[in-house]
MIVEX-293530 format. One record per residue: x, y, z of N, C-alpha, C in turn. Coordinates in steps of 0.05 Angstrom, whole numbers, padded with zeros to 5 digits, always signed. Each point is the difference from the previous one (the first is absolute). Example, Ala and Ser with C-alpha at 12.3 -4.5 7.8 and 13.67 -1.06 7.14 Angstrom:
+00264-00114+00156-00018+00024+00000+00018+00024+00000 -00007+00021-00014+00016+00024+00001-00015+00022+00014 
END
This chain:
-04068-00135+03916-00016-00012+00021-00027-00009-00012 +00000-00014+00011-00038-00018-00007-00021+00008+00016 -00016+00015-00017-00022+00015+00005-00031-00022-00001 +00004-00025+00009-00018-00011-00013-00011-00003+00033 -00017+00001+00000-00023-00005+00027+00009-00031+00016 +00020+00003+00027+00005-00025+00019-00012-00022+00004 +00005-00026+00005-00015-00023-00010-00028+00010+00026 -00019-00007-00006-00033-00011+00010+00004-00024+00002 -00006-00007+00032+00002-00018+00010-00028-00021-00009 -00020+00025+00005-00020-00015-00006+00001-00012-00026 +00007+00010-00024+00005-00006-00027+00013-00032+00007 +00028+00006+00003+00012-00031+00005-00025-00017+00012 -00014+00000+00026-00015-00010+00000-00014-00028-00006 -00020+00026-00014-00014-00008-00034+00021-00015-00007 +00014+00008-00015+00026-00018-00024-00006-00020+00017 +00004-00011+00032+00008-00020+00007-00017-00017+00007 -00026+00012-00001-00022-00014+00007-00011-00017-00019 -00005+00009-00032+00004-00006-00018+00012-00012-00003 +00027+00000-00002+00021-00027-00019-00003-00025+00024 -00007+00006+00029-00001-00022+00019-00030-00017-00018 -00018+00011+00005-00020-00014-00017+00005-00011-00020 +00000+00007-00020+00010-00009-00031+00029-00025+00004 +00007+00003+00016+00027-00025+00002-00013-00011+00023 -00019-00004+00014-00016-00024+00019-00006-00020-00028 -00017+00022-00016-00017-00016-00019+00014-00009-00017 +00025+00011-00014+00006-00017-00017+00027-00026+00008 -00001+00002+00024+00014-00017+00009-00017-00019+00012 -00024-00005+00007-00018-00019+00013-00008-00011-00032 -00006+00017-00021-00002-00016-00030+00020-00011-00009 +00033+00012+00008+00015-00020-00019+00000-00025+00017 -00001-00009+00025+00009-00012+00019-00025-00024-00014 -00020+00009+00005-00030-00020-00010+00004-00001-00021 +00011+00005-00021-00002+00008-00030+00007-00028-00005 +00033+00000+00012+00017-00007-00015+00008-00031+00019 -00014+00000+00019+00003-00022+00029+00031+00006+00011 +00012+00019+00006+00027-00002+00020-00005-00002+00031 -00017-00016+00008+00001-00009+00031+00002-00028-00008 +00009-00005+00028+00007-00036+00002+00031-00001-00003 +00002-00022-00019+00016-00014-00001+00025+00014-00023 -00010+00028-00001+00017+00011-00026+00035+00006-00004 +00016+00001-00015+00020+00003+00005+00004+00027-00022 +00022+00010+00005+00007+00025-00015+00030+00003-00007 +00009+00011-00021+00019+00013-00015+00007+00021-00003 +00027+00020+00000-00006+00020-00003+00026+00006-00006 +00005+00023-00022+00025+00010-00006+00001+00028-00008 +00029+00020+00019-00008+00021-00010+00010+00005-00028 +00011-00015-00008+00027+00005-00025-00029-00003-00026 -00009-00013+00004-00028-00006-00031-00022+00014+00012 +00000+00015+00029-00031+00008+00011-00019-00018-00010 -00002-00029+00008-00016-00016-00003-00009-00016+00019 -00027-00016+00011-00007-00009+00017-00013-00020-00010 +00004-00032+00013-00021-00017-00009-00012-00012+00030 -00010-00014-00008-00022-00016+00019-00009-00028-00005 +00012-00021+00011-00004-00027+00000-00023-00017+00019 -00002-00025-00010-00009-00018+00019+00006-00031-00008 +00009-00009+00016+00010-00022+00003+00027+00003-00033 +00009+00012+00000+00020+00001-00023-00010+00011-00020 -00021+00002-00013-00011+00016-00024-00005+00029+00008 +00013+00021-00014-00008+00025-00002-00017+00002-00012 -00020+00011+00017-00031+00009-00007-00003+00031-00006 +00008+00020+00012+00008+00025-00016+00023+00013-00004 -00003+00021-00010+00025+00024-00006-00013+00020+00003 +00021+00020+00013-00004+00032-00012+00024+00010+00007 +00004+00030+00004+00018+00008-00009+00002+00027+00036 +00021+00002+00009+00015+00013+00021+00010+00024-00009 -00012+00021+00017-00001+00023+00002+00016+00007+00032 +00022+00020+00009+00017-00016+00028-00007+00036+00008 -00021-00009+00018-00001+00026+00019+00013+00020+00007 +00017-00016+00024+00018+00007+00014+00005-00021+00026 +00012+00005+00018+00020-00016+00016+00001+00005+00026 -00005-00011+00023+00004+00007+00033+00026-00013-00002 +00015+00019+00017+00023-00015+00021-00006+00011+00025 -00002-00034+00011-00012-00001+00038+00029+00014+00012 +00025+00000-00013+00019+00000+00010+00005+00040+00011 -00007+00009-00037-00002+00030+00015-00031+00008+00007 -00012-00011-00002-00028+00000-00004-00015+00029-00021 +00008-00010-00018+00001+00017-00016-00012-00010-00025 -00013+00010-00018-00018-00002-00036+00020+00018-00017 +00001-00026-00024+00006+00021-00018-00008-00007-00025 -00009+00016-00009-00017+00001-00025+00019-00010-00023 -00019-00023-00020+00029-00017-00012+00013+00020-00027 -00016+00016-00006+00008+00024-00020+00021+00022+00007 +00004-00001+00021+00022+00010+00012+00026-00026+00018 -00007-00026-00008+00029-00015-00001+00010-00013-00024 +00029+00008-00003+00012-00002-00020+00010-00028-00002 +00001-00020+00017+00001-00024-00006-00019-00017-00007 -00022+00004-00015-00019-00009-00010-00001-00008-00027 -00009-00026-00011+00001+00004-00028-00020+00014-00007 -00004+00009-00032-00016+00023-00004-00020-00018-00013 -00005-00018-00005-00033-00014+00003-00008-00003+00015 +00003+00005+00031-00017-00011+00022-00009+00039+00001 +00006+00015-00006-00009+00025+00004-00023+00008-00026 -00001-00012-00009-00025+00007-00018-00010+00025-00005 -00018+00012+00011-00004+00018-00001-00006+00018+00028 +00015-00005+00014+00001+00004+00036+00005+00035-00009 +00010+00014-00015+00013+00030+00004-00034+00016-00004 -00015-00013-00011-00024+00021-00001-00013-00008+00034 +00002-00015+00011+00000+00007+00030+00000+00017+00007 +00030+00014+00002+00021+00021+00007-00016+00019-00016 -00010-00007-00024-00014+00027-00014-00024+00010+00015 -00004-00010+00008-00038-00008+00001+00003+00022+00025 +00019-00015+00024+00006+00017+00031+00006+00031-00016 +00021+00008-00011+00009+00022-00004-00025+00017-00015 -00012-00010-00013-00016+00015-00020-00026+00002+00024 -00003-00012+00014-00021+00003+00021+00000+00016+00034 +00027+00004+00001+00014+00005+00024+00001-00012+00020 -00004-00031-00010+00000-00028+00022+00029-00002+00012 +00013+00009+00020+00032+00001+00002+00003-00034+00008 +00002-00015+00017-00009-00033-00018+00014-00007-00018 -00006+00005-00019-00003-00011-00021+00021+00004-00011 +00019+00026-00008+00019+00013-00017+00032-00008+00022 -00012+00003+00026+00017-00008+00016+00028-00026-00008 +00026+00000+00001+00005-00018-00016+00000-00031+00025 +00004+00016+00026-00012-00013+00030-00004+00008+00011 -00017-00025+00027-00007+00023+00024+00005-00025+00030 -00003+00011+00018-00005-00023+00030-00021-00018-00009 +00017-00032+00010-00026-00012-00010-00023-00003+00024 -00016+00017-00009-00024-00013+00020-00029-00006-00017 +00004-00038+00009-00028-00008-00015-00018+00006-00008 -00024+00023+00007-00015+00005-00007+00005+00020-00027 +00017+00014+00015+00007+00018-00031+00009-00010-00029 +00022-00029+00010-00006-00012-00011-00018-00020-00025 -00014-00008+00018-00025-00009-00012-00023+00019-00029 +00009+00027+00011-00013+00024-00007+00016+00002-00031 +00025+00005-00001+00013+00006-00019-00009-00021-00019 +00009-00027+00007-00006-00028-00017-00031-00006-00007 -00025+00019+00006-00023-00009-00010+00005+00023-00023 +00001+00027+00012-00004+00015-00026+00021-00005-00022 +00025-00005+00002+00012-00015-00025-00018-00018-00012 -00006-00017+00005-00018-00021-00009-00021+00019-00008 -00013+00017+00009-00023+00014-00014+00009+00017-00026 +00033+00010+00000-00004+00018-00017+00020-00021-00022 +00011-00025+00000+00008-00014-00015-00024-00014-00020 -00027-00002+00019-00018-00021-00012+00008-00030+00002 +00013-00010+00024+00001-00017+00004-00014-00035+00016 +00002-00014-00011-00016-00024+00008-00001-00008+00025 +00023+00004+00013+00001-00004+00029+00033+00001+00008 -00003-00005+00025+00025+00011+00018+00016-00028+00006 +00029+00003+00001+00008-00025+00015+00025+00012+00013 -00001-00014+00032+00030+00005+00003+00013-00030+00009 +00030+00011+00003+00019-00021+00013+00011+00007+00027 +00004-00019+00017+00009+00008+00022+00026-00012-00001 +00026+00017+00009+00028-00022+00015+00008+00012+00027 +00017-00019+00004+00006+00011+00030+00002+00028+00000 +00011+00010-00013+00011+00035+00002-00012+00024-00013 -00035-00015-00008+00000+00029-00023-00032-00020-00010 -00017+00018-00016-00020-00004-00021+00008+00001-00017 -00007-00007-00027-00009+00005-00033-00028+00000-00002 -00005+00025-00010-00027+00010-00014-00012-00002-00028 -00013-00005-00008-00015-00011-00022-00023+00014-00011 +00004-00003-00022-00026+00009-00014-00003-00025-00024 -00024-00007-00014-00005-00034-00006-00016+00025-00024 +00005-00010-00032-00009+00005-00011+00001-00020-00030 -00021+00002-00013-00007-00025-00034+00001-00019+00012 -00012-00011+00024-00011-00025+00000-00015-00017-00023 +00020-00023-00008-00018-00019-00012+00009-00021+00005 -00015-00025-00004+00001-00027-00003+00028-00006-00018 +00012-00014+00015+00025-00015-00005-00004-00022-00026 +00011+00006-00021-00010-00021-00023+00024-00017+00009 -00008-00026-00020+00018-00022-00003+00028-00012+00022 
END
């Protein structure tokens, strides 16, 4: 049995108050950084975890896809992408120290391999990933039946 002291709510918190700040900011910098409002178009594959970003046909950046995890509206349900096995294993990067981070902290969240999806909690899980990945910013996808979650990381300028 695990003798380790039950998660502190207040702790999570913190964690969440934190990584919400730190991914405002670094997502209002990549957004200004890098100009993705307007007229931008986007790319994205999980098989290379790569992302680009166009305008008018010229890719203007790259970086590289980190894959959260996943809503289905259908069961309404998250599941953390380190715990699905149909994933290629570059879009998982380094998503398992997530799972570390919850367990080693007693964030249950986190280690969880799912849970009910409800948005806010949601939202919660996907900033502090992003805080404990060190990531540039967040992106998701929407389809009829479900999210993809994102984590955006080595942004640079698209050569040639």
């Amino acid at each position: 049995m695990d003798d380790r002291s039950k998660h502190d709510h207040s702790d999570w918190e913190e964690v969440v108050l934190a990584a919400r700040e730190r991914a405002r900011a670094r997502q209002a910098l990549m957004v200004d950084r890098f100009g993705l409002s307007g007229d931008v178009q986007y790319h994205w594959s999980l098989d290379d975890a790569r992302i680009t970003w166009s305008r008018a046909g010229k890719v203007f950046l790259a970086g590289r896809l980190t894959m959260i995890g996943s809503v289905s509206l259908a069961q309404q349900s998250w599941l953390w992408s380190w715990a699905n096995d149909s994933l290629p294993r570059a879009v998982l990067g380094d998503i398992e120290r997530v799972r570390r981070y919850g367990e080693e902290n007693d964030f249950p969240v986190l280690p969880w391999p799912g849970f009910d999806h409800r948005p806010e909690l949601v939202a919660e899980a996907r900033m502090v990933a992003a805080s404990v990945l060190d990531a540039d910013g967040l992106w998701a996808e929407s389809t009829d039946d479900g999210q993809l979650h994102f984590l955006v990381h080595d942004l640079a300028p698209a050569t040639g």
